[in-house]
N, C-alpha and C positions, 0 to 999 in steps of 0.2 A: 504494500500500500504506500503510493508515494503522496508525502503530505508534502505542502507550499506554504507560503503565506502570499498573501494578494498586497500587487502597489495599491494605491487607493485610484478607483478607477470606476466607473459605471460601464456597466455590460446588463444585457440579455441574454441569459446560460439558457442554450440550447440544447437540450440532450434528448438525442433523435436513435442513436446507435449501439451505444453501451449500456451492460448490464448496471442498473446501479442502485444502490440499497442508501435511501435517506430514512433515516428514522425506521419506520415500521414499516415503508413505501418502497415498492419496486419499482423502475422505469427499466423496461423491457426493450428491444432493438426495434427498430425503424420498420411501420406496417402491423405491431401487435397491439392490442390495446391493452393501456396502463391503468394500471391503479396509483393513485398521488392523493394524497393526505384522505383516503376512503372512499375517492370521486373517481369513477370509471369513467377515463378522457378518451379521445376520439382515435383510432389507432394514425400511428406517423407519428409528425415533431410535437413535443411536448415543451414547453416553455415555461422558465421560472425564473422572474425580474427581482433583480434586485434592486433597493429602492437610490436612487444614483449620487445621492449625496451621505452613503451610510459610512461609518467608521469602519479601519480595520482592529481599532480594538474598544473596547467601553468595559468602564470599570463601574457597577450595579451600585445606587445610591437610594437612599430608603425614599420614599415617594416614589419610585418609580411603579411601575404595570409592565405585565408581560404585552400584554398590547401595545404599549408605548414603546417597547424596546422591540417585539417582532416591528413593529412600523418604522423604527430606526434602521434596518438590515432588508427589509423588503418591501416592495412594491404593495403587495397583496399580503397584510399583517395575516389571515388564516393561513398562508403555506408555511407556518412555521415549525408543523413539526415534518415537512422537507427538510430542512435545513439546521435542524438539533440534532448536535452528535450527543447521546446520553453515555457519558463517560463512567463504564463498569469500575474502575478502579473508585469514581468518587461514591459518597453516598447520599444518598436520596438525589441520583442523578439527573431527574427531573424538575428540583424545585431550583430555583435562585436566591441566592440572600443578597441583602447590603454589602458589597466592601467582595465581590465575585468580579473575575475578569472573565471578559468573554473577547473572542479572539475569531476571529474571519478567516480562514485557512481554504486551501484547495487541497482535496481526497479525489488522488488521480483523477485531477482536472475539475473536481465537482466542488461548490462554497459549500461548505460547513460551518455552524458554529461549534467551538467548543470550549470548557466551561475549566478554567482554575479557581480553586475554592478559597477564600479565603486572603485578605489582603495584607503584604507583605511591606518593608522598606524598598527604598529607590537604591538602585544600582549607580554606577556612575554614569556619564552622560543623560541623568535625565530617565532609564526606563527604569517604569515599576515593575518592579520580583512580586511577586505572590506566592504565597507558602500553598504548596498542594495537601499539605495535612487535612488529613478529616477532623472535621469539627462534630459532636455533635448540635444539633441547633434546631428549634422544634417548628414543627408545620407553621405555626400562627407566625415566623420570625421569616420564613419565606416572602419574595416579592406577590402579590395578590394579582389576579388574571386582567382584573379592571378594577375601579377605584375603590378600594373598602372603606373610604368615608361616604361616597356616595350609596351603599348597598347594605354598608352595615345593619343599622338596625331593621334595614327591611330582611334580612338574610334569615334575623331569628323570632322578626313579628310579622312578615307579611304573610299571606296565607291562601288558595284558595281550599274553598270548602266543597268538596266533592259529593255529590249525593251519601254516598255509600258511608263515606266518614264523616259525612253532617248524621247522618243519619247514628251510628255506631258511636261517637263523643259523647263523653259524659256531660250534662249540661247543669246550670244554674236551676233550682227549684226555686230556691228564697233565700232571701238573707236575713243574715240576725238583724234580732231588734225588730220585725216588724219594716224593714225599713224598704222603699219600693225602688231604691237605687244604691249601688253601693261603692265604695271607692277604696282608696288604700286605707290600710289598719281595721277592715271588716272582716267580717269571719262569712262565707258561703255555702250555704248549704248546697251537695251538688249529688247528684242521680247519674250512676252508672258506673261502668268498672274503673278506676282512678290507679289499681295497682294498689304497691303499700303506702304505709306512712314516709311520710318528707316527700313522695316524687313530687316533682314542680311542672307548673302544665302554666300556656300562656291561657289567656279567657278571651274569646275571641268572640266578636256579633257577627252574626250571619247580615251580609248586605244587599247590595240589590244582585238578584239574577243574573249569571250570565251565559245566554247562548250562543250555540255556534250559530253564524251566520250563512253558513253552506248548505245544511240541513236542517237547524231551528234544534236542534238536539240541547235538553240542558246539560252545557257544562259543568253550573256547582254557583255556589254563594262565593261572594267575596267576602273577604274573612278583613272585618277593620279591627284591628289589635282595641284591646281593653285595656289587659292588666296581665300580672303574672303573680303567681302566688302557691305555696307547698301546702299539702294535703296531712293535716293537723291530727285528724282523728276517721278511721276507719268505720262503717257503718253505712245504713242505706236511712236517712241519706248520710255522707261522711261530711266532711268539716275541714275547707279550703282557706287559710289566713289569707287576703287578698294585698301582699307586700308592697305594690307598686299598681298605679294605675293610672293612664291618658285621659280618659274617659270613663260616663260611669257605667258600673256592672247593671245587668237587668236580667231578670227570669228569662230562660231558654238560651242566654247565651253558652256556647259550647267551650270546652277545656280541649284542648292540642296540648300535647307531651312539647317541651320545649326542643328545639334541635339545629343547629347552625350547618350550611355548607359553606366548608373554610374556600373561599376564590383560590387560594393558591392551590388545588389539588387539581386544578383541569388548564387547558391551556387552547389559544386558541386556533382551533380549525375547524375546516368546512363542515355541514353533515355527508355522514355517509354514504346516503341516498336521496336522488331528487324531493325536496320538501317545497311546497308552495300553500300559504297557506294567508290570512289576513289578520290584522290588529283587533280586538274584540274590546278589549278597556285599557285606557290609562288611570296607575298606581295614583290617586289623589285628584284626581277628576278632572284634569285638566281638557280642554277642547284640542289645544294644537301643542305639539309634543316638538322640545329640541332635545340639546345633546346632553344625557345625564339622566334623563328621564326613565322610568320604569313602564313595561309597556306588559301586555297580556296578550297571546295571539294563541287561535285556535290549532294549534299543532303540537305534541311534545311526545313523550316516548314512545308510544305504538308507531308514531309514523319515522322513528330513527330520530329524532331530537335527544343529545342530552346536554351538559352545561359545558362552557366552550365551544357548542357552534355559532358559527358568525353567519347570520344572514342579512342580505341587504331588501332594504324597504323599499318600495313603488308608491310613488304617490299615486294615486287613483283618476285615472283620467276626468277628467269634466266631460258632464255632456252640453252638448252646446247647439244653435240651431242656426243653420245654411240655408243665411235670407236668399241666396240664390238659386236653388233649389226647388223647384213648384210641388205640391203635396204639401200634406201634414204628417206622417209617417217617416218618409224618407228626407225630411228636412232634418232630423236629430240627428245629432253624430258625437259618437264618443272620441274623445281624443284619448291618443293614447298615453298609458303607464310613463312617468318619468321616474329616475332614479334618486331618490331622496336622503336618502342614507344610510349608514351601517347600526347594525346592533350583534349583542351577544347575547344568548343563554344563560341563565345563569340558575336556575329551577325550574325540574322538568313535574309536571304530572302525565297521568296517562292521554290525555286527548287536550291536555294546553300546557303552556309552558311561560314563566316570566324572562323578560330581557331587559338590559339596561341599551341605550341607545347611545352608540359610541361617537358617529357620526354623524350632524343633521346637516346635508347640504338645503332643504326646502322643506318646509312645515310638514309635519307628517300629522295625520289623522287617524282616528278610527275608521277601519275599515281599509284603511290601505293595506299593499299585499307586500307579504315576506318571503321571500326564497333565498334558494342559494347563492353566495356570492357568483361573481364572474368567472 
């Protein structure tokens, strides 16, 4: 295996011919078709841009995103795990911390990145050394996929409510005291299986409906966070301290076990298989949606969705009428889809999924449509 290092230089790596192994991904010889980050391309030349003003080397500073740094090194931030060498000697060769060198290289002719752990003193003339020691250093101290101040708190209080687990959640009967609302420092009286003493569950209101728009199918309640609070006393009904609370508690609201997905455990790429699917609701109710925003679309695991894919959004054509045109029927005319911008995955259910919006080049709405990037 012959490694390089790259002058700094913009290209478009064509790789039409050789057999070559990025990541997880095979590109096969010229005329077979390939598989590239889980997307079955067109068989012949297969192309992967790199973005022209990228570094040959960058040393990982906390604020950063794996997004921000795949977007540093390429064109197309999803093909990154093309071009991640996951280095078996390091450990947890997948994740990035603060104070990690990453390095631009060519692997018999192909970019790669790859990763020295851990930052060292300066050499003479000016280069930085990096110590290759393993550290250990824990998931939450990783760089995150996209912004964890932006997702945080929605990561371990947003919610949707699914028929099946709306239905299956232990809920609010009553609260002490007689009292017809309740808030932090109340006690819950709550119906249904909670587990043992101490488990902590967030309390979540079932909100307005959401269907799919393709078939009117209900997809589930929107789940607007309450409160959160540990399970005091066992009994039917048991007895819920209500520790913390946004909003107030009300009979039938429902208990969710608490549960975080840490961003740094996925990374970003395409999905697997063709997804097309529309915007159902925005996170906080907003009408026109830009970059940072939390969106809801009728797509998620059964259809090959899970957290780290990147799909890009279609504004929704306008329909419009062609005063030129004689009739009333064939005067309508929809203009077509423009492209508005990127989003990520970042919670899957079975038939929708939540994204943050990475990109907004044009207002994006409900109902515009999602697919896979370019």
């Amino acid at each position: 295996m012959k490694v390089s290092h790259p002058r700094r230089r913009s290209l478009v790596l064509v790789m039409s011919t050789a057999a070559l192994a990025l990541g997880s991904s095979t590109v096969l010889a010229t005329g077979t078709a390939v598989t590239i980050g889980g997307q079955e391309a067109a068989a012949g030349t297969v192309q992967l841009a790199l973005n022209p003003s990228h570094p040959d080397t960058y040393v990982v500073k906390r604020g950063d995103t794996l997004w921000d740094i795949s977007a540093m090194f390429l064109r197309d931030p999803w093909f990154w795990p093309e071009i991640w060498y996951a280095n078996p000697q390091v450990a947890n060769p997948h994740l990035i911390y603060p104070g990690d060198m990453l390095n631009l290289v060519y692997v018999d002719g192909q970019p790669r990145l790859q990763l020295t752990r851990g930052a060292g003193g300066t050499q003479s003339g000016g280069t930085q050394r990096l110590s290759a020691a393993i550290r250990e250093m824990s998931l939450e101290d990783a760089i995150p996929a996209i912004p964890l101040e932006v997702i945080g708190a929605f990561l371990g209080r947003g919610s949707l409510l699914q028929k099946d687990d709306f239905e299956a959640a232990p809920y609010v009967v009553a609260i002490r005291d007689e009292r017809l609302i309740g808030s932090a420092g109340n006690d819950l009286y709550v119906r249904g299986d909670v587990g043992g003493m101490n488990n902590s569950y967030n309390v979540v209101h079932p909100g307005r409906e959401l269907v799919d728009p393709d078939d009117g199918d209900f997809l589930g309640y929107e789940g607007i966070h309450v409160g959160a609070g540990t399970i005091r006393r066992n009994g039917d009904p048991a007895t819920m301290f209500l520790s913390e609370s946004s909003r107030e508690a009300l009979e039938g609201d429902r208990l969710i076990a608490q549960q975080v997905t840490q961003p740094a455990s996925f990374m970003p790429k395409a999905p697997s298989r063709p997804v097309e699917g529309s915007i159902v609701a925005v996170v906080d109710g907003v009408t026109q949606v830009g970059q940072y925003q939390i969106i809801m679309i009728n797509r998620g695991s059964r259809h090959g969705l899970e957290p780290g894919n990147v799909l890009r959004v279609w504004q929704a054509g306008e329909e419009v009428t062609d005063h030129r045109k004689p009739g009333r029927i064939s005067r309508k005319v929809r203009l077509p889809a423009e492209p508005a911008g990127l989003s990520m995955v970042f919670r899957t259910y079975d038939r929708a999924s939540f994204a943050l919006v990475l990109e907004a080049t044009s207002a994006i709405h409900v109902e515009d449509v999602v697919k896979n990037p370019d």
